[in-house]
Each structure stands twice: as C-alpha cells, then as structure tokens.
C-alpha positions in Angstrom: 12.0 2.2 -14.1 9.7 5.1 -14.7 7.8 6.6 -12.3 4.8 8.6 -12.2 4.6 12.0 -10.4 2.1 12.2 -8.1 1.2 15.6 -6.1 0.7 14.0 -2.5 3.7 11.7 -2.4 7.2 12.4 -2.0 9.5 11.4 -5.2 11.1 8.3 -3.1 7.5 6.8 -3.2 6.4 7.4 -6.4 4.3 4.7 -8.4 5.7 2.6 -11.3 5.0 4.3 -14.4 3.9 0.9 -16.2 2.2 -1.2 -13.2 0.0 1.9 -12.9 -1.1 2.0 -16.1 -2.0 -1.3 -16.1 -3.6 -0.7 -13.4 -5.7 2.2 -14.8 -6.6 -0.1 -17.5 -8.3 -3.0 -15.9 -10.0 0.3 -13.6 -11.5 1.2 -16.8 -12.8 -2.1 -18.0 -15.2 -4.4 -17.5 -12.9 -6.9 -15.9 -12.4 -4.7 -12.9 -12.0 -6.7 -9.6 -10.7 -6.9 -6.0 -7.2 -6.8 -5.7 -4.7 -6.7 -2.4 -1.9 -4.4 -2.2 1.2 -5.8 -0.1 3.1 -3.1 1.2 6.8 -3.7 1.9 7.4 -0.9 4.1 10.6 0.5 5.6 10.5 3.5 8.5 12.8 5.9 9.1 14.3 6.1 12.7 12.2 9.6 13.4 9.2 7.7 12.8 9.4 5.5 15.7 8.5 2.2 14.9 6.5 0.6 16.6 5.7 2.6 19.4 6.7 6.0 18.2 4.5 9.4 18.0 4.6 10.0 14.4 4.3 6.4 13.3 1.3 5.6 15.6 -0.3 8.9 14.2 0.5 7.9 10.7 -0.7 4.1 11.4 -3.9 4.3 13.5 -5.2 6.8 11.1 -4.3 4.7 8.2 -7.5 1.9 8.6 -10.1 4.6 8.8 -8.5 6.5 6.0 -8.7 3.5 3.5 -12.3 2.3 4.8 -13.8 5.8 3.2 -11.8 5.1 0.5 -13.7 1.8 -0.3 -10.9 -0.4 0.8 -9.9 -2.1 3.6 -7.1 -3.0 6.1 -6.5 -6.6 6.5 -3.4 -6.8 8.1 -0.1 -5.8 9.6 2.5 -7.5 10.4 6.2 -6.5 11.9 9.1 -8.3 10.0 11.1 -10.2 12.4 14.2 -10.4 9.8 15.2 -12.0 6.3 16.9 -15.0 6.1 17.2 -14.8 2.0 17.9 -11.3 -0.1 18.8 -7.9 1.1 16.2 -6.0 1.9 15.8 -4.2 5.6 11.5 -3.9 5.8 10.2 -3.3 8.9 6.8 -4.2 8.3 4.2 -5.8 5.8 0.6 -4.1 5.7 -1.8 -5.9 3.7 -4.5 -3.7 1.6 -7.7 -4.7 0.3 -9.9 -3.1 -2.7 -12.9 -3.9 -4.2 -11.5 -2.9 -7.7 -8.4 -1.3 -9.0 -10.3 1.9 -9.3 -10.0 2.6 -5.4 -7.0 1.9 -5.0 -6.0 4.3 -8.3 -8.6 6.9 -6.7 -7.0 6.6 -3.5 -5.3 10.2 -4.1 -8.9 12.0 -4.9 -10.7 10.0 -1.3 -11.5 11.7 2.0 -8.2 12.8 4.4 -6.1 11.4 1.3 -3.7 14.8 1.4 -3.4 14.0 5.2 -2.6 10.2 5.1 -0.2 10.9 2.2 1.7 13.4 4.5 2.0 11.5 7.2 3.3 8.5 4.9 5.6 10.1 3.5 7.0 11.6 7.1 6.8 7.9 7.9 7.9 5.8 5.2 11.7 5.7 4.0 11.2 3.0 1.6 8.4 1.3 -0.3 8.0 -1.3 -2.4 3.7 -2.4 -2.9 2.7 -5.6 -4.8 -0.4 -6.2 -6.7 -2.1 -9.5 -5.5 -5.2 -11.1 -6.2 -7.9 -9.8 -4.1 -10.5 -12.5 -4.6 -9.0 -15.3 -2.4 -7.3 -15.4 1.0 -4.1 -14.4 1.3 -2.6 -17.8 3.5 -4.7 -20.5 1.2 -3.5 -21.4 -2.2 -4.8 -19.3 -4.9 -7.6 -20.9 -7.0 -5.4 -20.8 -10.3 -1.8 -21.5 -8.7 -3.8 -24.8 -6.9 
C-alpha cells in the first residue's frame, strides 16, 4: 500500500494513497455526498485511555474541532475485546461529513494543526473506513436491504 504524505500527521497514520484519491475525486464532482468515517483506533499506553490527561485533551477537543470543520461527531465507543481476527483497538469513533470534500479539507480547517498533534501523541494505530453517510449507521443500508 501507498501512502500519501501529509504535513500534520505522523508517517504511522498516513492516508492510503488510492482510497484518497478516490476520495478527492467524488470531492470534485457532482456526485459529492455525506459519507461516515469509522475510526479503528488504537492508543498508546502514554495516552491514557480512557481517563488519561493526554487522551481526554486529545478527545474532548476532538467534537468541536470537526464541527468547524463541517463535520460532525456521532459516536464513540470503547471496544470491549474481539472474538474473531487479531487486531487490539481500543476504541471506534464514528465521523460524519456532509461531502467528501470536508473530510479531504479537514487538514486546511480551524485548530486542524492542533488536533492533528494531539492525534498523533494519541493514536498508535489507525485504520478509518469510508461508509455511507446518508443512512444510519445500526439500520440496514437502503441498497444492502
């Protein structure tokens, strides 16, 4: 996998080089519509989580951060363990965009340097997945139905 360098994120979180050009390709056309982002994230012990300094700083400031970015923050959730696969997460936050353009922008929006510090200060490992963002997350999606 290729990955894209980006200035405000360290290279362990790096975006996919193809999924974010697809990405800046339905930003730029007329197709362009809401989409969820599922983080898979995983913290490293200096990060406290739940309850710890540097993760609460990075977390509570997280919400307001992607509000001024036109998005929003639906959800979190702790993972309580994984009964199929390998892979240690500690917690899923759920991301919501009005179009793929704010979430591609989200490294030119308000405190962006800031919240992209404290993520990567925070997060060891990272894995996001692109979701429909026109339907709620728990009911069956309208084409899947």
């Amino acid at each position: 996998m290729v990955l894209v360098e980006t200035k405000l994120e360290p290279p362990h979180l790096q975006r996919n080089e193809a999924e974010f050009r697809r990405i800046q390709e339905i930003a730029a056309g007329p197709d362009d519509g809401p989409v969820l982002m599922l983080n898979m994230n995983r913290y490293v012990p200096q990060a406290g989580f739940p309850d710890g300094k540097l993760y609460q700083e990075y977390i509570t400031g997280l919400g307001p951060f992607l509000l001024g970015a036109g998005g929003q923050l639906m959800c979190r959730m702790p993972v309580l363990g994984q009964p199929v696969g390998e892979q240690k997460i500690d917690e899923l936050v759920f991301a919501w965009y009005p179009k793929h353009a704010a979430f591609r922008d989200l490294y030119l929006a308000p405190g962006a340097e800031e919240n992209f510090r404290l993520k990567g200060l925070c997060v060891e490992y990272a894995v996001i997945h692109r979701c429909p963002g026109d339907c709620f997350p728990v009911y069956p999606h309208p084409k899947l139905s």
